[in-house]
N, C-alpha and C positions, 0 to 999 in steps of 0.2 A: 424800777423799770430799766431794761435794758437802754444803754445811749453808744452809738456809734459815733465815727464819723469820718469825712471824707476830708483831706487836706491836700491840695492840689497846688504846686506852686508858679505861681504866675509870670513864667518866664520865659511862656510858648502856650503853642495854638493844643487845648485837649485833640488826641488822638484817638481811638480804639482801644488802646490798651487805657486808659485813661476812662472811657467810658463802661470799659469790662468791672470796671475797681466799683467804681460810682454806683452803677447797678445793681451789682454783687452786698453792697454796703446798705444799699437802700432796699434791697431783698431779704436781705439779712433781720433788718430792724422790723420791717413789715413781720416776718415770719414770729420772731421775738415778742413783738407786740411792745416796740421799742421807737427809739428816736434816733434819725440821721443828721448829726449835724456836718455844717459845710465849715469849715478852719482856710483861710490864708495865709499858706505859709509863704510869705514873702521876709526874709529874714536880709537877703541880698539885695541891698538896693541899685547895682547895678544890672543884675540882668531882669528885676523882677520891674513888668511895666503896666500903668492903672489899663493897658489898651490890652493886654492879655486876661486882665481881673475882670471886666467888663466881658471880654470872647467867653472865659471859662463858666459863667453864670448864663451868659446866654445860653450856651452848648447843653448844659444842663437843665435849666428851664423847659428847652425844644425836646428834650429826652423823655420830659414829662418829672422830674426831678424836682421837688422843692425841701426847702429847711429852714429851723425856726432863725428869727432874727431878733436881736443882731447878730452879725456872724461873727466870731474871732479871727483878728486879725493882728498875727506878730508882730509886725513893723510896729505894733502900737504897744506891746509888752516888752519893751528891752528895761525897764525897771525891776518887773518881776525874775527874769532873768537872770540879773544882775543880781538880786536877790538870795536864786540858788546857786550861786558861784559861789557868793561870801558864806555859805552855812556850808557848801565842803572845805573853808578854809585851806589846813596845811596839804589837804588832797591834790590843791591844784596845786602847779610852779610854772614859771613862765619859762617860753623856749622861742629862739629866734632862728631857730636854723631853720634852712632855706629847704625846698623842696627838692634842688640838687646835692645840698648836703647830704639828707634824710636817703635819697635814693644811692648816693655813692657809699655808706656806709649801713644801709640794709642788709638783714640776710635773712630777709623771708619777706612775706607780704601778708598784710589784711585779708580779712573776708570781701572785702571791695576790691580787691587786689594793687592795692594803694603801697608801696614799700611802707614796711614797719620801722616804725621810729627805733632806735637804738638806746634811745634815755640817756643823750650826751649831755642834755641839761642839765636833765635830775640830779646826774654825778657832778657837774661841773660848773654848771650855772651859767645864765644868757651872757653873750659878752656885752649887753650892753648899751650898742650907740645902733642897735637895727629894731624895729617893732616888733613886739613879740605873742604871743597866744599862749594859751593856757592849756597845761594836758593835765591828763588825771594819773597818778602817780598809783599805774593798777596795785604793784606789789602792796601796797597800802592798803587798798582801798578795798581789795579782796580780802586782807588778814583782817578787818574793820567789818566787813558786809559777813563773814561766812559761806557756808555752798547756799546758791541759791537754785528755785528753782521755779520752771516757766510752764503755765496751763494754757494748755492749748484745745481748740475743737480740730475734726481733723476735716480737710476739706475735700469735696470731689466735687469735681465741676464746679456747680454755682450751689449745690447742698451743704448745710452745714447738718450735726446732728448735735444736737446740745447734749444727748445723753449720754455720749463717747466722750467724754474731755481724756485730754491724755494731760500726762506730765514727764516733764525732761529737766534734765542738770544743767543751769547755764555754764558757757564757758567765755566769758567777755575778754578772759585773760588772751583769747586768738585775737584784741584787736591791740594790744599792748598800749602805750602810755595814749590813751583819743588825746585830740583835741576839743575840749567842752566850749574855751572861748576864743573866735576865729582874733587874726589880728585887725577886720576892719567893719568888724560887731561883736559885743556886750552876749554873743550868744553862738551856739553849733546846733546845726540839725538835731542831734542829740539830745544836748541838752534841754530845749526849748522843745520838742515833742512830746520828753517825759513831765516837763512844768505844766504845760497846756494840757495834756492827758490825764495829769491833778485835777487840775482847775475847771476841767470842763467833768469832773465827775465820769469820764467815759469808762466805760466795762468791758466793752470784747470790740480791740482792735482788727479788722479787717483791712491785708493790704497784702500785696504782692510778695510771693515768694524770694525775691531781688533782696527785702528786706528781711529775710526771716533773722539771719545772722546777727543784725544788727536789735534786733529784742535782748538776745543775751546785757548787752550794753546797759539798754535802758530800763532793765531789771535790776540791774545792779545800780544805776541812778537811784532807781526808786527807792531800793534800800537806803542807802544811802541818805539818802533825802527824808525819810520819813513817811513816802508815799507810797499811795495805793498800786498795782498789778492789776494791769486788766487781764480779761483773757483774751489770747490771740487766735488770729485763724489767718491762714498764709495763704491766699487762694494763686489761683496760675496764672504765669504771665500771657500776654497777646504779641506772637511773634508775625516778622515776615517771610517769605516764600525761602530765606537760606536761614530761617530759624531762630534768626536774633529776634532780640525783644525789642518794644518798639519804642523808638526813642524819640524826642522833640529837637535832640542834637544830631541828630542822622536822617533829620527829615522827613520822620512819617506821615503818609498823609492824615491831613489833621480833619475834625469833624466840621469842621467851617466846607472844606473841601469836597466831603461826601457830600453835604447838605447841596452845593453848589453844585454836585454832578447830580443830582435828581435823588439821592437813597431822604428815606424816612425814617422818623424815631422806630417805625416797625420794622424797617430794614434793618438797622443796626442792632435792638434788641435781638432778632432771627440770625442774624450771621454771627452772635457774640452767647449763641443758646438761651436767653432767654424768653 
């Protein structure tokens, strides 16, 4: 049986684009004659708060929205974690340069367009006496993993068609040495979506095209690690009136908001095509 699922991180108010995902996930699994589950990814404990955990569940419930329980929640996996950090062993190295360092000696940038690390550590080692994180030493990890490669559905609109799966060549090596473990958690986005993505048995990821880039990465986790690939489906982002995607850092309005200006679960599934 197919299983989904939706992972929302609780450090703001669900918006539309937020609700676009959730929908899309829960349409998906209907169609599959599958399961949606709901994941918190709260990995940050300073910006992730139980008052937004509590908004994102309501928001979803009133959408009509429900998922089996219990639900997984990271904040309560930094063992597990922990765990896949110590089995890529010599992959990782620790690095203490600072974010100004990292950007005064970049000469390119991420898919997230974050300045790319240089791999001053890897050649030279942390100094030391500052806290440090952990990256994955790609040159390695690549000649380790081999080409890998990512299945995908292709998406249009809110259609998936299961009988088109396509396939492509990852190329993780564009996000050069990640960080898997931050300096102040046992874990990275990265890491901890492809551990949980195991763990929960999940089969065909559905999430925003913002992330397609970042699949290369955690396919090559997966190898790595001894785990499964799901298949992915990239569906489209929900921008505002100058086209940006909508963010909870730039203030979109959030479904708390619509609900409070008068719209209904119908309103919102009809303006979002479903």
């Amino acid at each position: 049986m197919p299983v989904l699922r939706f992972a929302p991180s609780p450090n703001g108010l669900l918006h539309l684009g937020h609700a676009f995902s959730a929908l899309f996930t829960w349409r998906a699994a209907a169609r599959l004659g599958g399961t949606a589950l709901l994941r918190i990814e709260d990995i940050d404990p300073e910006r992730c708060k139980p008052e937004f955990d509590r908004a994102l569940r309501e928001d979803l419930a009133w959408l009509g929205l429900d998922w089996p329980e219990p639900v997984l929640r990271q904040s309560q996996r930094m063992d597990a974690y922990r765990t896949a950090a110590s089995q890529l062993g010599d992959l990782l190295y620790p690095c203490d340069c600072t974010r100004t360092e990292i950007a005064a000696r970049a000469a390119g940038a991420d898919p997230d367009g974050a300045p790319l690390y240089d791999g001053r550590c890897r050649t030279h080692g942390p100094r030391g006496n500052r806290p440090a994180q952990m990256r994955l030493d790609m040159r390695r990890a690549l000649a380790r993993s081999g080409k890998l490669h990512i299945a995908s559905l292709p998406v249009d609109g809110i259609e998936l068609e299961p009988g088109a799966m396509e396939e492509r060549e990852a190329a993780p090596e564009r996000w050069g040495d990640a960080v898997l473990v931050r300096k102040d958690t046992p874990t990275s986005y990265h890491l901890s979506v492809v551990v949980d993505d195991a763990a929960q048995a999940v089969t065909l990821v559905t999430r925003g095209t913002d992330l397609e880039a970042a699949t290369d990465l955690h396919v090559l986790l997966q190898a790595l690690l001894e785990m499964p690939s799901p298949i992915y489906a990239h569906h489209r982002l929900i921008r505002d009136e100058a086209r940006h995607k909508l963010s909870k850092s730039k203030g979109a309005q959030s479904l708390r908001d619509l609900r409070a200006a008068g719209w209904t679960p119908a309103d919102v599934r009809r303006t979002l095509g479903f």
